[in-house]
C-alpha positions as CSV (number, residue, x, y, z in Angstrom):
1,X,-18.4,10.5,-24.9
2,X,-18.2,12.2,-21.5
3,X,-19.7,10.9,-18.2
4,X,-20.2,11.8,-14.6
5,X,-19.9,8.5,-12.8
6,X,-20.9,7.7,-9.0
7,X,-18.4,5.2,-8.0
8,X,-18.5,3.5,-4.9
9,X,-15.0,3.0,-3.0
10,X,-15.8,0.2,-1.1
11,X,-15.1,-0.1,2.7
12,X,-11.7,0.7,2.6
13,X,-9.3,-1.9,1.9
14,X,-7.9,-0.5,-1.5
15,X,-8.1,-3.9,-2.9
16,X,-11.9,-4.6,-2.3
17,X,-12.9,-1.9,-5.3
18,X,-14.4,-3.0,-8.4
19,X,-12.8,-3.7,-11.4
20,X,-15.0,-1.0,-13.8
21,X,-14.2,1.3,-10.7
22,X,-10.9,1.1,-11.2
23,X,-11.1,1.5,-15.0
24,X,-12.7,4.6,-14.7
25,X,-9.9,6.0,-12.5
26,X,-7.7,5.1,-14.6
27,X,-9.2,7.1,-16.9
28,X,-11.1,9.9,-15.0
29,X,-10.3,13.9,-16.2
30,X,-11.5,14.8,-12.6
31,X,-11.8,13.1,-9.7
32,X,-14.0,14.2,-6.6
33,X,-13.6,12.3,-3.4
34,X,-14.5,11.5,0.1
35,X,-13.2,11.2,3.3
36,X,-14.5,7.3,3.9
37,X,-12.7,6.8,-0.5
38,X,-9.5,4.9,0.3
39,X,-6.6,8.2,-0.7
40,X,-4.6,5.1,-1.8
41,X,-6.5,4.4,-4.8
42,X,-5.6,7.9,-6.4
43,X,-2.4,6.2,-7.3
44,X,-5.0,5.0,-10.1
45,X,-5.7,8.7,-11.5
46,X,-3.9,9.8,-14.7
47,X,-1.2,12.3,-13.7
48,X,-3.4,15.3,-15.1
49,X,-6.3,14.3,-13.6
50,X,-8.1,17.4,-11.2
51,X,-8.6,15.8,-7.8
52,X,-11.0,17.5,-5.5
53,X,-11.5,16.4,-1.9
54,X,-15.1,16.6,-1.4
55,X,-15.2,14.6,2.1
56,X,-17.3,15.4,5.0
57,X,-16.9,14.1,8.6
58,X,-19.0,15.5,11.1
59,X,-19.0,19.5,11.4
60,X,-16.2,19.2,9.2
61,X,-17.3,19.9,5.7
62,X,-14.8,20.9,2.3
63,X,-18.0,21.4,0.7
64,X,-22.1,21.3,1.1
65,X,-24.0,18.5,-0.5
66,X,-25.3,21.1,-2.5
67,X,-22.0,22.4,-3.8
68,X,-20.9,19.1,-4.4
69,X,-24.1,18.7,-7.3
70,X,-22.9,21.7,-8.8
71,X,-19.5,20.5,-9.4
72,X,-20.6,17.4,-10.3
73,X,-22.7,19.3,-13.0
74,X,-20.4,21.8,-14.0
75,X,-17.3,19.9,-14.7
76,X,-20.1,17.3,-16.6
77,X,-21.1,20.3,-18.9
78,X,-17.5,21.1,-19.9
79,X,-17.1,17.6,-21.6
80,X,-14.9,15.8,-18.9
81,X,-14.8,12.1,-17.4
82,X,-15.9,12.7,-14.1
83,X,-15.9,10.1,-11.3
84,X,-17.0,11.0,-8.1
85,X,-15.8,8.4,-5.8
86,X,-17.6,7.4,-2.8
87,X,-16.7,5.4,0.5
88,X,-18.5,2.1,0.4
89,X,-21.7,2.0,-1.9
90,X,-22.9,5.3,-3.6
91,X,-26.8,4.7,-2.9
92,X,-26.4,3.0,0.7
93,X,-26.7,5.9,2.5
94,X,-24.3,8.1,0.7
95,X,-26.3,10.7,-0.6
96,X,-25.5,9.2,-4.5
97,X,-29.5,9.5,-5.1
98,X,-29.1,13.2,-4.7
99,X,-26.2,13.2,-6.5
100,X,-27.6,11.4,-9.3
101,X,-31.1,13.4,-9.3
102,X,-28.8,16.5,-9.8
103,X,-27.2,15.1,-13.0
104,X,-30.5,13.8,-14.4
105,X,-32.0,17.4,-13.6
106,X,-29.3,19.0,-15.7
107,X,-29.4,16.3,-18.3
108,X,-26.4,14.7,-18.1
109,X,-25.7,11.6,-18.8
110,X,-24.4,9.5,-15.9
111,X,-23.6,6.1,-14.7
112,X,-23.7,4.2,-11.0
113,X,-21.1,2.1,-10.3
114,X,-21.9,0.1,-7.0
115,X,-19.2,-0.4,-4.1
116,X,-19.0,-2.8,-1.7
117,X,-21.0,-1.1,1.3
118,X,-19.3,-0.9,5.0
119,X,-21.3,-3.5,6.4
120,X,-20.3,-5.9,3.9
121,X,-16.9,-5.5,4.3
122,X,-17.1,-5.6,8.0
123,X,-18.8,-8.4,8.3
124,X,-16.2,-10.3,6.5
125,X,-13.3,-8.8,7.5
126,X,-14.8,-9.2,11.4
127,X,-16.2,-12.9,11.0
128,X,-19.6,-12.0,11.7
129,X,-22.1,-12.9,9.0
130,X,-25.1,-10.5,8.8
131,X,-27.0,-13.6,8.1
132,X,-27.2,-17.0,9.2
133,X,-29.8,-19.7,8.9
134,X,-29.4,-20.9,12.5
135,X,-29.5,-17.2,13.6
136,X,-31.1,-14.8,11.2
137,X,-32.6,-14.4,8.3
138,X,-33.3,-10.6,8.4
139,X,-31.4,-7.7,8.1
140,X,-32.0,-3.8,8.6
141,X,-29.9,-1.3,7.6
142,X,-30.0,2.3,9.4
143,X,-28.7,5.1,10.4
144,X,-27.9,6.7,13.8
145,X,-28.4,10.4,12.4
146,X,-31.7,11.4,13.7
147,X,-32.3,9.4,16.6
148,X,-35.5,11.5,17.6
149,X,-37.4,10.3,14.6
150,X,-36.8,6.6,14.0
151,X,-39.3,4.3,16.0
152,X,-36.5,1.8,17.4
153,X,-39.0,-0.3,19.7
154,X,-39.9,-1.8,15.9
155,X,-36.3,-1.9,14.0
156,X,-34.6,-2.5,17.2
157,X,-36.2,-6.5,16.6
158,X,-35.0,-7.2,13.5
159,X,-32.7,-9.9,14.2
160,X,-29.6,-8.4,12.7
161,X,-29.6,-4.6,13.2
162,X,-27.0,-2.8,11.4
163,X,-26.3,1.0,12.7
164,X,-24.3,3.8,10.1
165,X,-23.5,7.1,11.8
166,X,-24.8,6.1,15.5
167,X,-21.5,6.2,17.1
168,X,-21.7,9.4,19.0
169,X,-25.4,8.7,19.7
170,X,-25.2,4.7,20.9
171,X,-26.0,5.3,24.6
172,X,-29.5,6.7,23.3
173,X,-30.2,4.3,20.6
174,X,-28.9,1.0,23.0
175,X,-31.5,2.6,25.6
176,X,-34.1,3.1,23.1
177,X,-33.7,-0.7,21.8
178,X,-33.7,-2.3,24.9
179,X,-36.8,-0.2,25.5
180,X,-38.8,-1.6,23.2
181,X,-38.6,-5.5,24.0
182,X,-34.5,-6.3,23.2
183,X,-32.6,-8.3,25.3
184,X,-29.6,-5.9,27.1
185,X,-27.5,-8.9,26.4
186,X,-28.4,-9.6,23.0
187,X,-24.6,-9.0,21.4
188,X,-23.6,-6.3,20.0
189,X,-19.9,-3.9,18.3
190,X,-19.0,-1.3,16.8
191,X,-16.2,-1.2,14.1
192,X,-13.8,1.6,13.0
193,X,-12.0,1.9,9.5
194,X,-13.1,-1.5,8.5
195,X,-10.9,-3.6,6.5
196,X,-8.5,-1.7,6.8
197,X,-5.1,-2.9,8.4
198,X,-6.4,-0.5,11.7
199,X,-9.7,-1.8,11.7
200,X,-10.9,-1.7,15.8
201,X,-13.4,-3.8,16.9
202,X,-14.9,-3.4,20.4
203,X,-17.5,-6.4,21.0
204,X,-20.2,-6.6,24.3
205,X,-23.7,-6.5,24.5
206,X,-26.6,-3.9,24.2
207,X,-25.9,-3.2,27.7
208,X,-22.2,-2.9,28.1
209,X,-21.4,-1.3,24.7
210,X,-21.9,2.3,25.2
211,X,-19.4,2.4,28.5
212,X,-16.8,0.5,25.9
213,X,-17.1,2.9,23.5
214,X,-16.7,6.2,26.0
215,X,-14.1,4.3,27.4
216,X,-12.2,3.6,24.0
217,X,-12.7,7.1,22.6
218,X,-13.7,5.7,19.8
219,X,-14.3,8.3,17.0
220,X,-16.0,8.1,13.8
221,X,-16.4,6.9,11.3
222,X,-17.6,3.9,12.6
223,X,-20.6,1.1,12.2
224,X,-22.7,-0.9,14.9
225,X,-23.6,-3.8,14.2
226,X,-26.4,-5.6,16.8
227,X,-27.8,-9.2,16.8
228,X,-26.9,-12.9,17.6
229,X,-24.6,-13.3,14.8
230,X,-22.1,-11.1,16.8
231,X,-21.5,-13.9,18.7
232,X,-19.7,-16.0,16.0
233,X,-16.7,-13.2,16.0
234,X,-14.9,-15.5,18.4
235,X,-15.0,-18.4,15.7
236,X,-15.1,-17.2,12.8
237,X,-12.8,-14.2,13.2
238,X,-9.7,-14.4,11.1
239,X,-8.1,-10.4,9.8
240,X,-7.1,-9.6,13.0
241,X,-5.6,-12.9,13.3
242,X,-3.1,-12.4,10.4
243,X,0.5,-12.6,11.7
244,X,1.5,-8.9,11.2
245,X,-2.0,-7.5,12.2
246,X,-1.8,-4.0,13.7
247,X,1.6,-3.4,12.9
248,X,2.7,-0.4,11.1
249,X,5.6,-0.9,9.0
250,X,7.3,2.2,6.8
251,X,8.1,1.1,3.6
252,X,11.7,3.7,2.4
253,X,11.7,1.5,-1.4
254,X,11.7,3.9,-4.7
255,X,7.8,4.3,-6.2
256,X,8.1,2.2,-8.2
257,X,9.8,-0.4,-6.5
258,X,7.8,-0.4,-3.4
259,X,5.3,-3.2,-4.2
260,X,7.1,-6.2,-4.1
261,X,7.8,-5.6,-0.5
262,X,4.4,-3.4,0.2
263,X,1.8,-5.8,-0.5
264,X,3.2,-9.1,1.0
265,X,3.3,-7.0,4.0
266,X,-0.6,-6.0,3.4
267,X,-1.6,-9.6,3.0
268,X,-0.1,-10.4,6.0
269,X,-2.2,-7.8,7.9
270,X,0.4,-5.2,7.9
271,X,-0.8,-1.1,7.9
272,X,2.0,-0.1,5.1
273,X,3.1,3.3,4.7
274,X,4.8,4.0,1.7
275,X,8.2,6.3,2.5
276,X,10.4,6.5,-0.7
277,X,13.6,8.0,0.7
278,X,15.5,7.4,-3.2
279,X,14.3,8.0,-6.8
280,X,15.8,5.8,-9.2
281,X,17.1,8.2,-12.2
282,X,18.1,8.1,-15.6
283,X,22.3,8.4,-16.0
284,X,23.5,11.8,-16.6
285,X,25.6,10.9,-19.7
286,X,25.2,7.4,-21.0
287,X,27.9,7.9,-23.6
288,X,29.8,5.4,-21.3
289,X,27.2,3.2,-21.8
290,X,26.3,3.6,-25.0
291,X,29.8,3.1,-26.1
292,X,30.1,-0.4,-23.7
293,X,26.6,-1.4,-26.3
294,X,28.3,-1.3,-29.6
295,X,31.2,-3.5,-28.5
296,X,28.9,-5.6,-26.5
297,X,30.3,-8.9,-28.3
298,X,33.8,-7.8,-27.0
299,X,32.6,-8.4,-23.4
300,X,33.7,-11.8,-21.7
301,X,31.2,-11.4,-18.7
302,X,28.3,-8.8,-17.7
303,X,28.0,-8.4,-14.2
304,X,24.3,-6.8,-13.2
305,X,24.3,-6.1,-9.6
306,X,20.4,-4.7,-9.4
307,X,17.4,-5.1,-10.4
308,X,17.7,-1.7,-11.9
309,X,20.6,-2.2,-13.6
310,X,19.4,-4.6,-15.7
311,X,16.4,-2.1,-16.8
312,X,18.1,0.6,-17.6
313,X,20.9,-0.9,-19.6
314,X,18.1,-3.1,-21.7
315,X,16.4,0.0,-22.0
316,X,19.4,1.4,-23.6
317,X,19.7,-1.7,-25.5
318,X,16.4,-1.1,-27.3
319,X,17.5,2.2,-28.1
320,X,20.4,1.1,-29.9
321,X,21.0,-0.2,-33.3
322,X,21.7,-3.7,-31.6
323,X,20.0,-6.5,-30.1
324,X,19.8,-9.6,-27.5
325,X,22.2,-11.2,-29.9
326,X,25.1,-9.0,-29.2
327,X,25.7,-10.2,-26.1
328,X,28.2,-13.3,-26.4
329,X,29.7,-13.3,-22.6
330,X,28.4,-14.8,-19.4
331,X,26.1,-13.4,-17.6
332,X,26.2,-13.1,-13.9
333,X,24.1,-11.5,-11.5
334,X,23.9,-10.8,-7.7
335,X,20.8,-12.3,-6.6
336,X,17.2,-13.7,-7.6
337,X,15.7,-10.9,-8.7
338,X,18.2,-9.8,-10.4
339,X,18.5,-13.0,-12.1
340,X,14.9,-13.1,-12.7
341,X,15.0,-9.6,-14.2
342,X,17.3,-11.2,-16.3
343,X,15.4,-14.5,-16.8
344,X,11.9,-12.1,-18.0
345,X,14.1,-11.4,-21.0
346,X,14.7,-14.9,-22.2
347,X,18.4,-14.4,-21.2
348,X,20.2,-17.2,-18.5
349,X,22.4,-16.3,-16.1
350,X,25.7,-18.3,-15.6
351,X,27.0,-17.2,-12.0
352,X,24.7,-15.9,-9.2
353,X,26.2,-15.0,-5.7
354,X,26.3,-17.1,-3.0
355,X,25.3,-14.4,-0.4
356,X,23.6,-11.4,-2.2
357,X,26.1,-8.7,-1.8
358,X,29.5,-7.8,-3.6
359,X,31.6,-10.4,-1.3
360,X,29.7,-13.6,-2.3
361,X,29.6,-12.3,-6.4
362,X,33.6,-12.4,-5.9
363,X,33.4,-16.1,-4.3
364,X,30.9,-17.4,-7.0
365,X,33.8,-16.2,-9.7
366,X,36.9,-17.6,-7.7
367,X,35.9,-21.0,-10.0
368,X,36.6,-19.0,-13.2
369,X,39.9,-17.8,-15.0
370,X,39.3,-14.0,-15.0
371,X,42.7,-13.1,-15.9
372,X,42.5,-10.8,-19.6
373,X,39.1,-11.6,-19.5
374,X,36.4,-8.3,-20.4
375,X,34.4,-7.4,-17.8
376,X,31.3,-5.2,-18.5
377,X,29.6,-4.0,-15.4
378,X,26.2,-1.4,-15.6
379,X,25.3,-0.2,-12.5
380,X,24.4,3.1,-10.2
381,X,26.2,5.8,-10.3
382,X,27.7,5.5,-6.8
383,X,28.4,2.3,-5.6
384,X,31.1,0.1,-3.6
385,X,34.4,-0.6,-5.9
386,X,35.2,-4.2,-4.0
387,X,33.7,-5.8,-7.2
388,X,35.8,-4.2,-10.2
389,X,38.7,-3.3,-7.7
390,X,38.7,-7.2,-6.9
391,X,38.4,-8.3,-10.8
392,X,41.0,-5.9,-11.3
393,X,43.4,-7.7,-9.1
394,X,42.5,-11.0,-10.5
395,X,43.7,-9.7,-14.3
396,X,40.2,-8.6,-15.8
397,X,40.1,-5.7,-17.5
398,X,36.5,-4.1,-16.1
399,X,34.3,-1.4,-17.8
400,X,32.8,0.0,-15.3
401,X,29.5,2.2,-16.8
402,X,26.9,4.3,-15.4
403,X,23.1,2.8,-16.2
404,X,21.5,5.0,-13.7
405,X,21.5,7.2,-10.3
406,X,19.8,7.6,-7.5
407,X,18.3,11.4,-6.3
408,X,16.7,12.5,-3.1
409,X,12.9,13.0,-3.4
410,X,12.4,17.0,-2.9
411,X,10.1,16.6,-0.6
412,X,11.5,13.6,1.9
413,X,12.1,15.5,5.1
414,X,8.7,17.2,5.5
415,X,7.1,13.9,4.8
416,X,9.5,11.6,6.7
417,X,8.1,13.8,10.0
418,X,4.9,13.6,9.1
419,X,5.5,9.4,8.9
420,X,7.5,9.3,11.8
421,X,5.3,11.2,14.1
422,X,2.8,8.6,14.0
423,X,3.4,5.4,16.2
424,X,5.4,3.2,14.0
425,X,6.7,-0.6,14.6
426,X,9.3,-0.9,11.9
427,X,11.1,1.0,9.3
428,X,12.8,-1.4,6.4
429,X,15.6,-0.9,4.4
430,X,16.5,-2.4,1.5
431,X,20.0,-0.1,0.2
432,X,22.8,1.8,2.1
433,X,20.9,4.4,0.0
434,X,17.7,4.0,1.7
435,X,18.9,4.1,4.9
436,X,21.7,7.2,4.6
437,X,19.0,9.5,2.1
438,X,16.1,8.8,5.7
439,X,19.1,9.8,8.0
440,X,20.1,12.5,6.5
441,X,16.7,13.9,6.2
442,X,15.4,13.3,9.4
443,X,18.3,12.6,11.7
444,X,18.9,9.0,13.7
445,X,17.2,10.7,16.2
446,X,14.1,10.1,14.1
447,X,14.1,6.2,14.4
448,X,14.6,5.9,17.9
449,X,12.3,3.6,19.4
450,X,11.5,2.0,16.4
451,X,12.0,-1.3,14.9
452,X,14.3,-1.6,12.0
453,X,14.8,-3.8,9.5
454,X,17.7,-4.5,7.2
455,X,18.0,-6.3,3.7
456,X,22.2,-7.0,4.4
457,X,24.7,-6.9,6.1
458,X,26.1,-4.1,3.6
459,X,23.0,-1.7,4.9
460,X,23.3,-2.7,8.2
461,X,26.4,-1.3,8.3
462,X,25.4,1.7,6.8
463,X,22.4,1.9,9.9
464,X,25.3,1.0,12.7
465,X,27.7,3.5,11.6
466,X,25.0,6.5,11.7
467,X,23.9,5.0,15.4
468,X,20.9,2.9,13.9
469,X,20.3,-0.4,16.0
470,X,19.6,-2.7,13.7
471,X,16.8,-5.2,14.9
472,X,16.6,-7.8,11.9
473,X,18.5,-8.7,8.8
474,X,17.1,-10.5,6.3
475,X,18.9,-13.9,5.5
476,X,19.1,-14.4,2.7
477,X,19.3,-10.8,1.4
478,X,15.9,-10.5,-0.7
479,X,12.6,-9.0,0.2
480,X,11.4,-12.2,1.2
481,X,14.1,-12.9,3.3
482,X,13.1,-9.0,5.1
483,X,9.5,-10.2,5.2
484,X,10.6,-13.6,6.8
485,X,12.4,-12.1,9.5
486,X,9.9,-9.7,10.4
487,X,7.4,-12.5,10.8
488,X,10.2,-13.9,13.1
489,X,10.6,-11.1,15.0
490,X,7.0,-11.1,15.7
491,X,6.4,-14.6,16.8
492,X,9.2,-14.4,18.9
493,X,7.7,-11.5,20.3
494,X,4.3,-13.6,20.5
């Protein structure tokens, strides 16, 4: 049965959303948003689903409150999922009453789905509680919108005063407080993009505030929050403390590789934007391939040098009319997540390199007799020779078989300038690939000024050669390794 659901967002952190929330994304026909709603949880969306931005900042509307409702209605009457997802909490003062007087008007069946509100999240993301027994025990939510008409010599007393939409209108409001009985100096800040890696604080007093906030430029959106609990940010602060906070670090991985480096670098306070600069692709032909399968119990060794590797060729595997217990050779593989790709699948490795490139695969072998040994190796399309040129030499006879490629994404230079033009700290790298597919798109030129990080010493190369300095490589040569080093860089910094 079809729905309209209100959905609240949350306050911005993609992660602070609600499990049913997410559900219903997952599983929406149409999805109508705001500006406050997070863009990052559309990755949730089902590829068909119609997304509609519906946000409004101020004089800055994609649509009227009122045309809003009648989307709402008319894509509930044609017998589609709807979610209409809201920044923070659909009934705390974002208009989901009208909303959801509209669908009851037109009898349609709907359901709320509450958010964490702004507020909320800002008070735990900025270590200032809205309540406290040795400081308050009330709490007033309002908003700035119509100063004229709110009587703020009475809610300006309530011990913990919290303030939605009263950014551009603070200097009044502040006055209008301290008018009616409040201390100047009782404590007082406003916070932008809560909770989200470029969350801005700026903390004073009733009194000094409004000059901060001129002198900042400080747009919306943005919340006040007033009262003696504003005080404990010193103490109890602890986001903006995390050890990559307020750095903005470009992530180049493939889609669908991105995440193992993405969020570690989130949950260390890192603003992460996601830059695929490769597509991982099926092989053109995987008669090569297919061939190397049926004589898989031939094979004296197989050699996986990615992660991907492994997936496509057990993918082919499946496909095939054999199984796990075809393979009788060694297995070997180039690093920990290769061997763990491996390891998911029940299957041990023998060999893992030493150093996580080519090189150190060759120096982890030199203990074995290779000579008229078969060697099966499933890789990328293009990729270095040293390893079957090497084997070679040492007598094996090497298959060497396409299990993938790598592409361009069609649409990587427009979006790499869009990236780049913002202020950026790092740019990581975790293939030759990576790094030659961003150049090429974009020029050196491009990275300039920016931080750079490398996985190895193979992609370093790659950077140096095209006039990249590079600033860290990761030792050893895994994403945590690139994550380590980072953190490094930054202490040091520090």
């Amino acid at each position: 049965m079809s729905k309209v659901y209100l959905v609240g967002a949350g306050p911005g952190d993609p992660e602070l959303i609600t499990l049913k929330a997410r559900r219903l994304l997952e599983s929406a026909d149409v999805i109508l948003y705001d500006h406050l709603a997070n863009p990052a949880l559309l990755a949730f969306a089902p590829a068909a689903a119609e997304l509609i931005y519906v946000g409004k900042k101020k004089s800055d509307h994609a649509f009227s409150q009122e045309q809003i409702c009648e989307l709402l209605v008319e894509r509930g009457r044609r017998g589609l999922n709807v979610v209409r997802l809201k920044g923070g909490d659909p009934f705390i003062f974002g208009r989901g009453g009208e909303e959801a007087e509209a669908l009851a008007d037109a009898r349609l069946a709907f359901e709320v789905v509450p958010g964490v509100t702004s507020p909320l999240g800002i008070a735990a993301y900025t270590g200032v509680p809205l309540t406290h027994r040795d400081h308050t025990s009330v709490v007033t939510f309002i908003t700035g919108h119509d100063v004229a008409n709110i009587d703020w010599g009475k809610v300006g007393t309530s011990e913990t005063l919290v303030i939605f939409m009263g950014l551009s209108q603070f200097d009044e409001i502040a006055s209008r407080i301290v008018e009616g009985g409040r201390a100047a100096s009782t404590p007082a800040m406003v916070v932008r993009w809560g909770t989200r890696p470029n969350q801005e604080v700026l903390a004073g007093t009733l009194a000094t505030l409004p000059a901060m906030i001129h002198d900042h430029g400080l747009k919306p959106p943005a919340t006040i929050i007033v009262g003696d609990v504003v005080g404990l940010r010193g103490k109890l602060s602890w986001f903006e403390k995390l050890p990559l906070a307020g750095q903005r670090i470009v992530v180049t991985r493939a889609k669908d590789q991105a995440d193992s480096l993405s969020t570690p670098l989130r949950h260390l306070g890192a603003e992460v934007v996601e830059l695929p600069t490769i597509e991982i692709q099926p092989a053109q032909n995987y008669g090569p391939l297919d061939t190397a399968i049926k004589g898989l119990s031939d094979y004296d060794w197989l050699i996986f040098t990615s992660v991907n590797g492994v997936r496509f060729f057990l993918e082919r595997l499946d496909k095939s009319a054999m199984d796990l217990r075809g393979i009788r050779g060694r297995l070997c593989a180039i690093g920990p997540a290769t061997r763990d790709a491996l390891e998911r699948f029940h299957l041990k490795v023998d060999v893992m390199a030493d150093e996580y490139v080519a090189e150190g695969l060759l120096r982890s072998l030199e203990a074995f007799e290779l000579n008229r040994t078969r060697v099966l190796i499933a890789r990328a399309a293009v990729a270095r020779d040293i390893l079957p040129d090497e084997l070679r030499k040492r007598g094996a006879h090497v298959d060497v078989v396409e299990a993938y490629r790598t592409g361009v994404p069609v649409d990587l230079a427009a979006r790499a300038a869009g990236v780049l033009a913002s202020k950026t700290d790092w740019v990581t790298f975790t293939s030759s690939s990576t790094a030659n597919n961003l150049i090429s798109a974009c020029g050196a030129d491009a990275l300039r000024g920016v931080r750079v990080a490398s996985i190895g010493p193979v992609t370093s190369a790659t950077l140096n050669d095209a006039g990249v300095p590079v600033n860290v490589e990761a030792s050893p040569h895994t994403v945590p390794g690139l994550i380590e080093g980072i953190l490094s860089a930054g202490i040091i910094e520090k």
